[in-house]
N, C-alpha and C positions, 0 to 999 in steps of 0.2 A: 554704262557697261560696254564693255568690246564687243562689237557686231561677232555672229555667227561663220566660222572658217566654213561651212556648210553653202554658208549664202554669196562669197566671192564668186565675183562675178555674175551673179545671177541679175538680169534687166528687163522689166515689165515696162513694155509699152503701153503709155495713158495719154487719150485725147486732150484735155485740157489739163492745165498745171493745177497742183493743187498748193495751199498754203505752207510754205515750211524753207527749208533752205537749197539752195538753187544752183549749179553749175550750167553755166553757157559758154562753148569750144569758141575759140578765138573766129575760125573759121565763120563759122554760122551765125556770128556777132557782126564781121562784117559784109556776110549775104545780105542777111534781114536790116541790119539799120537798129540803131539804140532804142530800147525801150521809152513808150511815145508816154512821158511823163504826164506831159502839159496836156496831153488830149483824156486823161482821165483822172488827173487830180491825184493820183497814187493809187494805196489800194491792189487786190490782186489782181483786178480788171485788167494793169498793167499788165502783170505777166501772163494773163489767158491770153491776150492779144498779142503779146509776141511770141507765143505759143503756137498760135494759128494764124501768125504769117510765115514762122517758120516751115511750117507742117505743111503749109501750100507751096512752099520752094524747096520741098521735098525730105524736111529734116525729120528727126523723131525726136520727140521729149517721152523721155523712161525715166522711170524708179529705180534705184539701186539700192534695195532692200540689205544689201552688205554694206553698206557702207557708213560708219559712224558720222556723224555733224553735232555740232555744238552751237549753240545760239545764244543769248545776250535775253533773255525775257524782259520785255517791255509790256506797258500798260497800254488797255485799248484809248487809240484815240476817237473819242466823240466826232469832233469835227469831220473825218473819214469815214465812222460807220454812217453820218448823215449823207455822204455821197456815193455810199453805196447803192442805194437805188437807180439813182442817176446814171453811177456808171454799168449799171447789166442793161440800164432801157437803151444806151448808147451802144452795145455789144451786139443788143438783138438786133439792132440797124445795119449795123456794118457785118456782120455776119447771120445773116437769118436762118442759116443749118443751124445754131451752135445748140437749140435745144434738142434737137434729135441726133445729135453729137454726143452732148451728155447724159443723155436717158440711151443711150449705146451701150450691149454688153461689153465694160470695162475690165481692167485689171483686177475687180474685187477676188474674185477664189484663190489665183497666185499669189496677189499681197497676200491673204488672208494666211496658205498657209508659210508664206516665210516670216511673217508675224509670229505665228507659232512652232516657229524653229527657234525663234528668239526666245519667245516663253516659256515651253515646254522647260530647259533649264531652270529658269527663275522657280516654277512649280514646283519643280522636284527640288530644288535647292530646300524652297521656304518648307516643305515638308518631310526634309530627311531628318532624322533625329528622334520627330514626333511619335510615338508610342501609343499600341494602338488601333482600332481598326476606327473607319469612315463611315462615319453617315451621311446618305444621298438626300437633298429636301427638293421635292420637282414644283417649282413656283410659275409666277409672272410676274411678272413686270412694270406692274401699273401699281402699287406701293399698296394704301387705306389698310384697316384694319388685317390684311391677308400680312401684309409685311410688317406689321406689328405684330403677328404673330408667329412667323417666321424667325422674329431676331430672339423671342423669347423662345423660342424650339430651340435652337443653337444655342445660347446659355446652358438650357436643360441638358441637350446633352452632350457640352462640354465636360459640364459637372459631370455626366454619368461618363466621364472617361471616352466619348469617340468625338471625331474628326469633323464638323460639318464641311459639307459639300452643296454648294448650290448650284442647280439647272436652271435657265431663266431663257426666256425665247431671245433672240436677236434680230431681230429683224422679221421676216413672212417667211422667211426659209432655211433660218440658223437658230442653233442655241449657244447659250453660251455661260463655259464651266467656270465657278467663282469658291476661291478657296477662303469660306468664313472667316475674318480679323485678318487677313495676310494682308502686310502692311502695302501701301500702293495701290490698291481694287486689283489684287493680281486675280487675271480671268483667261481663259481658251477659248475661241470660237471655233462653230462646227458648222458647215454648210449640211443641212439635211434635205432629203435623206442619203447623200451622196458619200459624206462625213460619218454616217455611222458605226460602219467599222472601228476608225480613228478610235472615235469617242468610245465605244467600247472595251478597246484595249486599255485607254487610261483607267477609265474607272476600274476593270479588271486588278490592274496594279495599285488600285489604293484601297483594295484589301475592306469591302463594304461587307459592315456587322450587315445596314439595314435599309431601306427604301421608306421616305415619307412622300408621296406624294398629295401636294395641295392643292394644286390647282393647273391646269393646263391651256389655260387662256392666250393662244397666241405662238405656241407649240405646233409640230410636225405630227398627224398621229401616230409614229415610228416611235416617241416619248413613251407612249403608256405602253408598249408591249418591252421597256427595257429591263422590268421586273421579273419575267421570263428570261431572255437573254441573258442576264446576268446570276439566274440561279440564287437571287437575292431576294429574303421574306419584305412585306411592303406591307404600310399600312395606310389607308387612304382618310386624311382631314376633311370634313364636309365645311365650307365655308361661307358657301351659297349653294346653287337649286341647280347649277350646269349640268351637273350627273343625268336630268331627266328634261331641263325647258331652256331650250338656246336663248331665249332671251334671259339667264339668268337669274333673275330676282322674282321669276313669278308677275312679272306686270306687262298687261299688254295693249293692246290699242286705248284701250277705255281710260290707260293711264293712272290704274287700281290696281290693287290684287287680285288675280283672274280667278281664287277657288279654285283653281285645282283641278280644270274640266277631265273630261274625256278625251282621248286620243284624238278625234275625231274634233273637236273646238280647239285644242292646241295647234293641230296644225292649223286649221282656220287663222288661226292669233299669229301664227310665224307668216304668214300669207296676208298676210295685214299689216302687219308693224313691223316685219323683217326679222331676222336674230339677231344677236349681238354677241356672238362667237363667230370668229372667222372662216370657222371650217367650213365646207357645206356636205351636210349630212342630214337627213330626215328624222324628226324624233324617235320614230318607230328603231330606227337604224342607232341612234343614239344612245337610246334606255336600252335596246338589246347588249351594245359594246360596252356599257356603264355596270349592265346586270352580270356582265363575264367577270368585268374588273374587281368588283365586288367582292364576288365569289372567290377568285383567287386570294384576295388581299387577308391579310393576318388578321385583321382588327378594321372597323371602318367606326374613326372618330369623329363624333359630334358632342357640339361646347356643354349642348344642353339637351332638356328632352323631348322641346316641341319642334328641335332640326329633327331629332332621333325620328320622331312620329311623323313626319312627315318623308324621311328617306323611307321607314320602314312602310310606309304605303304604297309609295311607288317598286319598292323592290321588299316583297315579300320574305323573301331567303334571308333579308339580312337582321342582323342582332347588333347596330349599332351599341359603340362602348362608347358613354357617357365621360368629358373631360375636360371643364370648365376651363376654361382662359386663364378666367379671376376669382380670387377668392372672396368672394360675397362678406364670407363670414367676417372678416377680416378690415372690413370699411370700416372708419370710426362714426363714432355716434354721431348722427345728423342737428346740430342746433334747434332752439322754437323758427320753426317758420315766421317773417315778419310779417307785419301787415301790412297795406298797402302806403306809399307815403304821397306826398304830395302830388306829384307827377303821375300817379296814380298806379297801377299793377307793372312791374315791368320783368319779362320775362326773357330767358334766355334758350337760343338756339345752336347748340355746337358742330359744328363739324363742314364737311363739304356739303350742300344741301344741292342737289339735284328731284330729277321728275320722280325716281324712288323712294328718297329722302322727303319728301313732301312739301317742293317746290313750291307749288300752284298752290298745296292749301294754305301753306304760310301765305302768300301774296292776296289770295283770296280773303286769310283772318284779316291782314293789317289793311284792305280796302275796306273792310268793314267796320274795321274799329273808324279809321278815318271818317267813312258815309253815316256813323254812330255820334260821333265826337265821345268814343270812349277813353275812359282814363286805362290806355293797355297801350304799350309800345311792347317790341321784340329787337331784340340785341342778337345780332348772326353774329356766334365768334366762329369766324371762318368764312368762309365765301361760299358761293352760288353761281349758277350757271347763269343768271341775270341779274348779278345788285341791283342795278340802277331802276329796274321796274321796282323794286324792293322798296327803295330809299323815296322815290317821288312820291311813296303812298303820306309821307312827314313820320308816320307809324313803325319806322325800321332803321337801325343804327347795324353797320357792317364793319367789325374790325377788320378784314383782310385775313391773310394766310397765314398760318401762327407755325411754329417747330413744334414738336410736340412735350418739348421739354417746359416750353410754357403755358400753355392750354390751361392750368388749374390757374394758375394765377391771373392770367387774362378772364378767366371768369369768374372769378371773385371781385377783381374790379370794376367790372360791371354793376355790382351791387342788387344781381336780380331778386328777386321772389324765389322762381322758381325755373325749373327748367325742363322745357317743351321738349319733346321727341319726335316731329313730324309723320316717321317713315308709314309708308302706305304697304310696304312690304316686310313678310315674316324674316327679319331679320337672325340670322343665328346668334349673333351676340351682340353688338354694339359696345364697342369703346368708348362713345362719348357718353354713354350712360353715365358707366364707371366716373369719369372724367367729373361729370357734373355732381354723381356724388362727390366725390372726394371735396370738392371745391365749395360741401355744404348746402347744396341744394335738392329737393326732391324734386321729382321730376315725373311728368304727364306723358302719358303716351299712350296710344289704342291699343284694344285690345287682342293685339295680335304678334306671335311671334316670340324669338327668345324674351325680347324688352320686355314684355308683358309678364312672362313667366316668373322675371327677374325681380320684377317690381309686385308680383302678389306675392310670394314669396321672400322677401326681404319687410312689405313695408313701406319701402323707401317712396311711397309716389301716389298716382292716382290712375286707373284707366278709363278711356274714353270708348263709347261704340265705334265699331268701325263702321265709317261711311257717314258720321255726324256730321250736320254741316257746319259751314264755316261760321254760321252767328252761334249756334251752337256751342260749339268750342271755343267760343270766346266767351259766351256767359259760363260756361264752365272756368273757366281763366281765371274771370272774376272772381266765381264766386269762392273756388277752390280756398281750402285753409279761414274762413271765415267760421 
């Protein structure tokens, strides 16, 4: 595309060079001296270095945000990114400012907005025609289950005739606008709360039926009050527990489900184990700004009815509306369970498996089966915050990071029994549930949470006490389907 007649001339002075293509004035080529090849192997280190000999003989190196370039796309070289280390430990020798150089307030807000002099067109381009009003969805950015149900909200209401729009944080101090399917990742960024004006006018002009917001993880809290500002009905998706416990999942020091204290042990628990939301806000201060948002919102969605009963404990006022992800009904028949074979019981574990997910007590069953010499192995499809403590137990096979388009097949080649559900926390929904059914397996999991709800009500499985210990749960393993 033709740079912006808006952006001539405009030139943003940056400390060091950044990657891409390069003008150096005859002039300033012969001050400084040719780019010192052979002293760093290639690489951009080169050009940060002649960057900041220039800069010491008084030159400037800018951005010209107007200006179009063309480039030749080439493949990375291995051998180069191998000397990359080499070359910034040689940088920091010969110039020992350069990190407080580059951690320097830079060009970020100027690029950022002649960036979006550039986009702002492409936006309105890819969306004129389109018929219609917009739906807003206010997400985050760290993907799992929340962004799997994000992409199936955009389906939904593509089908029902409006526009998705997504919000997603950028950074600790931007968000940034993403127009659902528009081909390219076409997106805006907004520096908050500085930006919010900006960003308000856009979304004003694309004419919003409705406001979903799911989750605010990593957001400005200028985000949750735009459902006001904007004069637009919102409905708030419960996905986890953030509305009421910074640490999210309900799990705290002890590295269990906390039950659900009183005001007075949660903060204890935040004062102990720390949050795990950015902001810093006190709970009291929290569940009050959660119990307003509530109240305004049209509808406040959960998947199932043991999210329901747990929001409507902490917030009284509210009448959660009941809206399943997946269609339960809708799974095919589960085959006979087999029995165990030679190798003895082997079971399956899906997903990202962290300290929520039920890290420790998977590692704790397969130390046991090991210190047993039981016939039970566990199959992770997916990874964990520690394989390798996993795998030494001889009792754990780790496929790695799957896409999710093959997940059912990756577990059916396994060939398990059955399939384990670790999580220590009341989960709203769980995908890899789903996932393990379909893939023909039934599946164990405590007695806690949507999973539990899912699996009394279906059938499909078995539950376990919560807080059972780990030989426990492994003679149940066994005995399970005998």
């Amino acid at each position: 595309p033709r740079p912006s007649v808006a952006l001539r001339g405009l030139a943003v002075e940056q400390p060091l060079a950044a990657p891409g293509c390069r003008y150096i004035r005859a002039d300033c080529l012969a001050m400084v001296g040719l780019p010192r090849f052979a002293l760093f192997a290639g690489g951009e280190a080169v050009e940060i270095d002649f960057c900041l000999r220039a800069r010491h003989l008084g030159w400037r190196h800018v951005v010209l945000p107007g200006l179009a370039a063309y480039r030749r796309p080439g493949g990375e070289d291995a051998a180069q990114a191998a000397l990359d280390g080499a070359n910034r430990s040689l940088l920091r020798r010969l110039y020992p400012a350069i990190a407080a150089l580059a951690a320097a307030p830079g060009p970020a807000p100027a690029l950022a907005q002649a960036r979006r002099r550039l986009d702002l067109p492409a936006w309105h381009g890819a969306r004129r025609g389109a018929e219609g009003p917009s739906a807003l969805l206010i997400t985050h950015d760290r993907g799992g289950g929340v962004e799997r149900q994000i992409g199936a909200r955009c389906e939904a209401l593509l089908q029902a005739g409006l526009r998705p729009i997504l919000l997603r944080p950028a950074g600790s101090e931007a968000c940034r606008l993403e127009a659902w399917g528009a081909p390219g990742g076409l997106s805006l960024r907004f520096a908050m709360p500085g930006e919010l004006p900006s960003l308000l006018r856009l979304l004003r002009q694309e004419r919003l039926a409705q406001i979903e917001l799911h989750h605010t993880l990593g957001h400005q809290p200028d985000v949750l009050d735009l459902p006001r500002r904007l004069g637009v009905p919102f409905e708030v998706h419960v996905h986890d527990y953030a509305l009421f416990c910074p640490r999210i999942a309900l799990v705290g020091p002890t590295r269990r489900y906390c039950g659900e204290p009183a005001l007075r042990d949660c903060e204890a628990c935040i004062a102990d184990a720390g949050p795990m939301i950015e902001e810093e806000i006190g709970i009291a201060a929290l569940r009050r700004r959660s119990a307003g948002l509530l109240d305004a919102a049209r509808a406040v969605v959960v998947p199932a009815g043991d999210a329901g009963v747990r929001i409507g404990r902490h917030f009284p006022g509210v009448q959660p509306v009941i809206r399943p992800w997946e269609d339960d009904a809708a799974l095919p028949p589960l085959p006979p369970m087999p029995g165990a074979g030679a190798l003895g019981r082997q079971v399956a574990v899906v997903g990202a498996i962290g300290i929520e997910k039920g890290y420790e007590l998977l590692l704790a069953c397969a130390r046991d089966a090991a210190a047993r010499g039981l016939k039970l192995s566990f199959t992770v499809i997916g990874h964990t915050i520690d394989d390798a403590r996993l795998i030494a137990t001889g009792h754990v096979f780790v496929t790695g990071r799957y896409q999710e388009d093959e997940v059912e097949q990756l577990i059916r080649a396994q060939h398990a029994d059955l399939a384990l559900i670790p999580s220590l926390w009341p989960e709203t929904w769980c995908f890899t549930l789903s996932q393990a059914w379909r893939a023909g397996l039934r599946a164990v999991a405590f007695d806690l949470g949507v999973p539990a709800e899912r699996i009394r009500r279906t059938g499909r499985g078995w539950l376990l006490p919560l807080g059972l210990p780990p030989q426990a749960v492994n003679n149940a393993l066994l005995a399970l389907g005998r």
